[in-house]
C-alpha positions as CSV (number, residue, x, y, z in Angstrom):
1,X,-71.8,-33.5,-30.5
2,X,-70.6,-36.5,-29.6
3,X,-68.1,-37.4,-26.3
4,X,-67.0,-36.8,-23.3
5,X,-66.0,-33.4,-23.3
6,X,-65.7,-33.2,-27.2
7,X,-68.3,-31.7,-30.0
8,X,-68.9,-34.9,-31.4
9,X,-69.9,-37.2,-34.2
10,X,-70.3,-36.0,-37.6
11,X,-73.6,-35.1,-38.6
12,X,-74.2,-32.6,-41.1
13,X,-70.5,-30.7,-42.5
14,X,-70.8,-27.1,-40.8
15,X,-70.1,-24.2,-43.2
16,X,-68.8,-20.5,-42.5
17,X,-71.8,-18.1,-43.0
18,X,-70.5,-15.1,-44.4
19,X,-72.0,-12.3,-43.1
20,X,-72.2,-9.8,-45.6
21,X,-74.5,-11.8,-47.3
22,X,-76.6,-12.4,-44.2
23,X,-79.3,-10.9,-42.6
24,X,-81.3,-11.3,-39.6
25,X,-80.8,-12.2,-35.4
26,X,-77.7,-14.0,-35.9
27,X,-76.0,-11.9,-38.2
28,X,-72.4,-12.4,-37.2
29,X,-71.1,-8.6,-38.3
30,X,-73.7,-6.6,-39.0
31,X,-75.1,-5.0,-36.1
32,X,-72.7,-6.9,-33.2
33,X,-72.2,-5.3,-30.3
34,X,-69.0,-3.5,-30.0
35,X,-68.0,-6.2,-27.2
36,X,-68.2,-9.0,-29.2
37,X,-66.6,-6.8,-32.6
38,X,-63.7,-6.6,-29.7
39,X,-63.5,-9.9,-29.4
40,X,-63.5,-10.6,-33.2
41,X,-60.1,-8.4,-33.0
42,X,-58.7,-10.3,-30.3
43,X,-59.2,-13.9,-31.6
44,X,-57.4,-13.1,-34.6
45,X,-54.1,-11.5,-33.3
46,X,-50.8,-13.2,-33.2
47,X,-48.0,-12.8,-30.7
48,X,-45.2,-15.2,-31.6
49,X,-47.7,-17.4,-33.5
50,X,-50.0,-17.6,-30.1
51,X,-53.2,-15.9,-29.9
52,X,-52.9,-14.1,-26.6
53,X,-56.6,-15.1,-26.0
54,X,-56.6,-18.1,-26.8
55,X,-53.9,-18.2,-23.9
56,X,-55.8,-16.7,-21.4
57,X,-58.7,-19.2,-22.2
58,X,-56.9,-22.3,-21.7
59,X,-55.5,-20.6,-18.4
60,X,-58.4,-19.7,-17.3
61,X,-60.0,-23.1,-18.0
62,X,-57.3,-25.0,-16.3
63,X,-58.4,-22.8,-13.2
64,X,-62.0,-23.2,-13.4
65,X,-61.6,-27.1,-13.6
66,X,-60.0,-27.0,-10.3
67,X,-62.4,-24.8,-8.6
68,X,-65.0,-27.3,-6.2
69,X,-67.9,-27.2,-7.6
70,X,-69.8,-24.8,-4.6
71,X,-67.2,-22.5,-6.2
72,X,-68.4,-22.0,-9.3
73,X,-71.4,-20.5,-8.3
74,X,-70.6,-17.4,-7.7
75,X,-68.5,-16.8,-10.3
76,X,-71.1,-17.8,-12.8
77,X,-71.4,-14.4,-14.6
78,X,-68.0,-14.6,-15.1
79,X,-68.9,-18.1,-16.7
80,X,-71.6,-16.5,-18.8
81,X,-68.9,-14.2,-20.2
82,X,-66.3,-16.7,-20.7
83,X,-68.9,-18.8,-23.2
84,X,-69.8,-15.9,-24.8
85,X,-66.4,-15.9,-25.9
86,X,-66.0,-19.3,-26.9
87,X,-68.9,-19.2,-28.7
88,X,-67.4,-17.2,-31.6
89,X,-64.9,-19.2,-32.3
90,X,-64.3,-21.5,-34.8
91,X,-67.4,-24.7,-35.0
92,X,-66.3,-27.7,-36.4
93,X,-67.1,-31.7,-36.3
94,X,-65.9,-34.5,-34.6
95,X,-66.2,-37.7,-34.1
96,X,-67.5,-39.9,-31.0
97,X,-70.7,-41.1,-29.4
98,X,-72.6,-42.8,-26.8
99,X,-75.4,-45.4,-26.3
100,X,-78.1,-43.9,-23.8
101,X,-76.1,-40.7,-23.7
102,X,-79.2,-39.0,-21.7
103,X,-81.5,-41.2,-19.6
104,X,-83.8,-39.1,-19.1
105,X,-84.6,-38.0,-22.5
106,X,-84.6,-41.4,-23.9
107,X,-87.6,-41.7,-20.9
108,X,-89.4,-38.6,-22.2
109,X,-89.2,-39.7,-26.1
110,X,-90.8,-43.4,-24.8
111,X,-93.6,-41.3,-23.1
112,X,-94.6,-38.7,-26.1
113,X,-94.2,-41.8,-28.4
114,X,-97.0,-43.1,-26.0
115,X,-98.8,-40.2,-26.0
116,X,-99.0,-40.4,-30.0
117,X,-100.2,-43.8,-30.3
118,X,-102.0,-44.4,-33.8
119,X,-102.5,-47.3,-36.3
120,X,-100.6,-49.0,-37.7
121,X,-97.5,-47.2,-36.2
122,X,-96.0,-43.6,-34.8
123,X,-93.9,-42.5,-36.7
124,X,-90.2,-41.3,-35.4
125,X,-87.8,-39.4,-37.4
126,X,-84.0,-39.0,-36.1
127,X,-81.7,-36.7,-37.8
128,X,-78.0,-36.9,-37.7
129,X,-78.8,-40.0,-36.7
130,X,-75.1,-40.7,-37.1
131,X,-73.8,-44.5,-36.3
132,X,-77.5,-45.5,-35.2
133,X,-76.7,-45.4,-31.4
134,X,-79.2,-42.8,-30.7
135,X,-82.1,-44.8,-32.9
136,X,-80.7,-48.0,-31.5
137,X,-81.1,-46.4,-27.9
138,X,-84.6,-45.0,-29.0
139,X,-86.2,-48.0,-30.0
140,X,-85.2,-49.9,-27.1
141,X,-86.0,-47.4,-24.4
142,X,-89.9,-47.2,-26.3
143,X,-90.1,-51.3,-26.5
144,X,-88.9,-51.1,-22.6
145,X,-91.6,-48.8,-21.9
146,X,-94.0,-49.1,-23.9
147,X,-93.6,-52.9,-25.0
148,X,-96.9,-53.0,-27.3
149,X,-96.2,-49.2,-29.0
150,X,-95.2,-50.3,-33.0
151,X,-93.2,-48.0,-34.1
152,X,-91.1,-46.8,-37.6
153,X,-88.2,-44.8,-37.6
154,X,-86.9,-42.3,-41.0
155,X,-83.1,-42.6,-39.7
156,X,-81.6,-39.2,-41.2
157,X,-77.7,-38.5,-41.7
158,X,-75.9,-36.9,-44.4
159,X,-73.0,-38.7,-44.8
160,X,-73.4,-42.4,-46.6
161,X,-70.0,-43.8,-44.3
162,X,-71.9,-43.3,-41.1
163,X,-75.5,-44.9,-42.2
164,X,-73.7,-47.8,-43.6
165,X,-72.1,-48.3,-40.3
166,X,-75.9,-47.8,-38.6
167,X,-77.6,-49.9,-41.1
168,X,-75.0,-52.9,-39.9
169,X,-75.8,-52.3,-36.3
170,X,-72.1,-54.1,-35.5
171,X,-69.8,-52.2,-33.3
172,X,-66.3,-52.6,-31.4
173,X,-66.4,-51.9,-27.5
174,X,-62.8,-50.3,-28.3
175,X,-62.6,-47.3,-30.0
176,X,-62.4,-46.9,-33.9
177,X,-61.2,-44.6,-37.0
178,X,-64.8,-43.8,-37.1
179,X,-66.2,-43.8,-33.3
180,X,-63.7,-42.1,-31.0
181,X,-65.1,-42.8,-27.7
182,X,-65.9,-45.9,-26.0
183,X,-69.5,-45.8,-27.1
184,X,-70.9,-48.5,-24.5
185,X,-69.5,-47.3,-21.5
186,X,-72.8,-45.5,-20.5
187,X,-74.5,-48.7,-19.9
188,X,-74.9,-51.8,-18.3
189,X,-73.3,-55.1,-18.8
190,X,-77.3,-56.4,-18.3
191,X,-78.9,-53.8,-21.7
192,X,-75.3,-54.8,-23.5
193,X,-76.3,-58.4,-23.0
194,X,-80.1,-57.2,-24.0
195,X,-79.5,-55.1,-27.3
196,X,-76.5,-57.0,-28.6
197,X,-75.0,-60.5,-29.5
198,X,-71.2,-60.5,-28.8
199,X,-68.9,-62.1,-31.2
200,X,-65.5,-61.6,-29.5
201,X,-64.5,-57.9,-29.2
202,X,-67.8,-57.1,-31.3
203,X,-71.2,-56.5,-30.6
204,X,-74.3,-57.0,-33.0
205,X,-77.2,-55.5,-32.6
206,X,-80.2,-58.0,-32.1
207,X,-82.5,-58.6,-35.2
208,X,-85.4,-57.5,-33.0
209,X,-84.5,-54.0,-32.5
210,X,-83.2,-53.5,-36.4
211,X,-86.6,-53.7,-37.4
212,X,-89.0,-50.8,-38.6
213,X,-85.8,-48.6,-38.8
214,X,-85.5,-47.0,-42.6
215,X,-82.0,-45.5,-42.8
216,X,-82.3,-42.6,-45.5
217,X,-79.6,-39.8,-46.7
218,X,-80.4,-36.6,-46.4
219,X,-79.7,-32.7,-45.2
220,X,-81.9,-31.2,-42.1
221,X,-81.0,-28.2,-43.8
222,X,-83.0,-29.2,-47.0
223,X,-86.0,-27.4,-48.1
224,X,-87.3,-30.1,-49.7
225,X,-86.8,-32.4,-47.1
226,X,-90.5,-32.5,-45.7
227,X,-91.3,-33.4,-48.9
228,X,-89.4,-36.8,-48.8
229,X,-89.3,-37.5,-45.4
230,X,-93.4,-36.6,-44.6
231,X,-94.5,-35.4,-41.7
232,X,-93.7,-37.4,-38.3
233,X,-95.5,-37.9,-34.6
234,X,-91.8,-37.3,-33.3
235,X,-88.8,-35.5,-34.6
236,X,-85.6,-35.9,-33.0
237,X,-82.6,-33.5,-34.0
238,X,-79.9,-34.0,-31.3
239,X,-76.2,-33.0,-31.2
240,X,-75.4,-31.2,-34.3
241,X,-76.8,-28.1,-34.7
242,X,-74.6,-26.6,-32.0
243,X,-71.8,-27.0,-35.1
244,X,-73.5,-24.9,-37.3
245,X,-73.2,-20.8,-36.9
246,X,-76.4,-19.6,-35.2
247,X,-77.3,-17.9,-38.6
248,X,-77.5,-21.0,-40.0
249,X,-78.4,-23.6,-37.2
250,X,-81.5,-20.8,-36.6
251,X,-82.8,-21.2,-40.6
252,X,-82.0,-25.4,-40.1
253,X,-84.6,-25.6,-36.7
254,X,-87.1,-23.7,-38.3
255,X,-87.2,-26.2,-41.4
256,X,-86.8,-29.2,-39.2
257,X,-89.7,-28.3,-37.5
258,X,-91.8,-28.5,-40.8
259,X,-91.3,-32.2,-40.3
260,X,-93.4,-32.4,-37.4
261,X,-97.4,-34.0,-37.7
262,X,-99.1,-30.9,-35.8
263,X,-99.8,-31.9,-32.1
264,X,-96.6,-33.8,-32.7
265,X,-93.5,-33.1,-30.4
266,X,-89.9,-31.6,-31.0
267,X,-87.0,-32.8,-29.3
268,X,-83.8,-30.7,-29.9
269,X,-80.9,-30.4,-27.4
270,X,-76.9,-30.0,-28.6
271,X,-77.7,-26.4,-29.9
272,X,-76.9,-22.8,-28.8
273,X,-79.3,-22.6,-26.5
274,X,-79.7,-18.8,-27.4
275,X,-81.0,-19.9,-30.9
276,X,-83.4,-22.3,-30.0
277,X,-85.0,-20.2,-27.0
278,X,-85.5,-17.6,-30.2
279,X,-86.4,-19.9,-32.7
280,X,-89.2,-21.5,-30.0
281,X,-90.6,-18.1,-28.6
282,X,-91.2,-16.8,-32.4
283,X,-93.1,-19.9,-33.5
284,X,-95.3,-20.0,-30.5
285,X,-94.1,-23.8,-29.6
286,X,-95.3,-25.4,-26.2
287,X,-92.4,-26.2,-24.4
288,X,-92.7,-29.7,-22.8
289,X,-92.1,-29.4,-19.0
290,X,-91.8,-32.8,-17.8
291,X,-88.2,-34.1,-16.8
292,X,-87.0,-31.1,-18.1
293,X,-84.2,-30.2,-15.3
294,X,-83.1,-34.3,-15.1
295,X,-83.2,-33.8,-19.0
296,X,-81.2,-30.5,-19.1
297,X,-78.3,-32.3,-16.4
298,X,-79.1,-36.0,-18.5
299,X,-75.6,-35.4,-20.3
300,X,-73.3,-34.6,-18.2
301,X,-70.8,-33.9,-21.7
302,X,-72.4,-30.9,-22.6
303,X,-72.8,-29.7,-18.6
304,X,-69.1,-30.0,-18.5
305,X,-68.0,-28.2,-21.7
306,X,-69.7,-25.1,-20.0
307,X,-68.5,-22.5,-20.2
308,X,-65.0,-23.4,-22.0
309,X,-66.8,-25.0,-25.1
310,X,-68.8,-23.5,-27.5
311,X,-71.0,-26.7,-27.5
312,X,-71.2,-26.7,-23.8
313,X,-74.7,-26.2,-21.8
314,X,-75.1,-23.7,-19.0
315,X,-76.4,-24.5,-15.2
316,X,-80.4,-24.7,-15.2
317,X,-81.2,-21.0,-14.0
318,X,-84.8,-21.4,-12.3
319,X,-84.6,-16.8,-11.7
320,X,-84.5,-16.3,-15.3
321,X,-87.8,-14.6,-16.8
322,X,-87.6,-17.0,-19.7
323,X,-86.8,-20.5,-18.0
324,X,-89.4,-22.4,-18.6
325,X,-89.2,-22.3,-22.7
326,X,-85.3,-21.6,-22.5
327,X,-84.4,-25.0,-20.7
328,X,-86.9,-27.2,-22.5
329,X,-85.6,-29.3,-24.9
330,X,-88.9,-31.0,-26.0
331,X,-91.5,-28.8,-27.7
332,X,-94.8,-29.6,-28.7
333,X,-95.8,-28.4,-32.6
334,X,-99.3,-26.8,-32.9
335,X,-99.1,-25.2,-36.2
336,X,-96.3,-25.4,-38.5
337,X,-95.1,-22.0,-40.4
């Protein structure tokens, strides 16, 4: 999920889970509630060529978008009903993404990096690590930090186009046929100065922050993929399991997880947060509560797809049983299963 306002850059293709040959909490026919069967119905009639709700979406989104924000706060049930709408629809990728796209997380990853210190390195593995902005973003936030903290990075992504872009490190400040957002404009003239050299309209990423980085392809979804990959101090899986049906995204965290050292830490935002908050509470992980507000408001993308995308993020609810484990995007890994 990559852009302002827009699912974003490809990571992993998302597939259509049929569910007849499903089973389990995400199940998308068997055992729905009759609500959301309703919905079902709805989303696929056809007045005129128009689906009348998909009318009364984009109505009702052009109204809430309008709304001061002191507004909205009231109304969030309504919200809450609106996404669980959305959420049903079709998921598909798209392109775009951003250098530091969440400050605050970037801040957390330095410090559990820190917290894992070992010889000779700690070892960091990004999936859908897409054009390298996150990794690129990564390492320099750690060598900010943490200047002294060596560190190697497994750089994950299924598709070969998008690693041979992040294995160049060279990028346009305008937008591309690859990259459709301006993927700089999140930072500083000063870190642009810092990370790149500029030739022209292009930017380079220095040779000092290319190194330790292996670029690998590969499939979170993979079974096998613990077994090539290893296991890691840090696992970062950002941004594209929200593209996946819960069904699936639900199977993908659980064998992403596998990838983490034990004591090691999870970091996992850009997903239904319903799924994760599931996926977390049945494998007993620790969630990690520092920055974890700044962290859940860090990208203010997802904050304002809610509640009108399916990829969007709702407010930080502080009365909900459940909100400490169900707004943490960092987990720490005791025991792999």
């Amino acid at each position: 999920m990559r852009g302002g306002g827009r699912p974003g850059l490809l990571r992993q293709p998302s597939r259509r889970v049929n569910g007849n040959s499903t089973t389990g909490p995400w199940n998308r026919t068997r055992g729905r509630p009759g609500a959301l069967r309703v919905i079902d119905r709805m989303m696929s009639q056809r007045i005129l060529g128009k689906s009348p709700l998909g009318v009364y979406l984009r109505l009702s989104e052009w109204i809430w978008q309008r709304l001061p924000l002191p507004t909205r706060t009231p109304l969030s049930a309504y919200g809450h009903l609106m996404h669980s709408v959305v959420r049903h629809g079709d998921r598909r990728q798209w392109f775009g993404t951003y250098f530091f796209r969440n400050r605050p997380q970037l801040q957390l990853i330095s410090d559990l990096a820190e917290l894992r210190r070992r010889t000779p390195a700690v070892r960091i593995a990004v999936l859908g690590c897409s054009v390298g902005a996150e990794v690129y973003s990564i390492l320099w936030s750690i060598h900010s930090r943490h200047p002294d903290l060596r560190v190697v990075i497994d750089a994950v992504d299924i598709s070969d186009e998008v690693l041979e872009v992040a294995r160049q490190g060279v990028y346009s400040r305008a937008v591309s046929d690859l990259v459709l957002e301006p993927i700089f404009e999140r930072m500083t003239e000063g870190e642009i100065r810092e990370m790149f050299d500029a030739q022209g309209d292009r930017l380079s990423v220095k040779p000092w922050l290319r190194e330790g980085i292996v670029w690998r392809r590969g499939d979170a979804r993979d079974p096998q993929i613990v077994n090539v990959l290893g296991r890691h101090d840090l696992v970062v899986a950002n941004d594209f399991l929200c593209h996946m049906e819960p069904v699936e995204a639900d199977r993908s965290l659980r064998n992403i997880a596998r990838l983490v050292d034990p004591g090691g830490y999870l970091v996992v935002s850009g997903i239904d947060i319903d799924v994760r908050t599931h996926v977390a509470k049945a494998l007993w992980w620790k969630p990690v509560p520092q920055l974890m507000k700044d962290i859940h408001d860090g990208d203010r993308s997802l904050r304002l797809g809610w509640p009108w995308k399916y990829w969007g993020l709702e407010p930080f609810d502080r009365s909900r049983p459940d909100w400490r484990i169900r707004y943490a995007s960092a987990f720490q890994i005791k025991e792999t299963r």
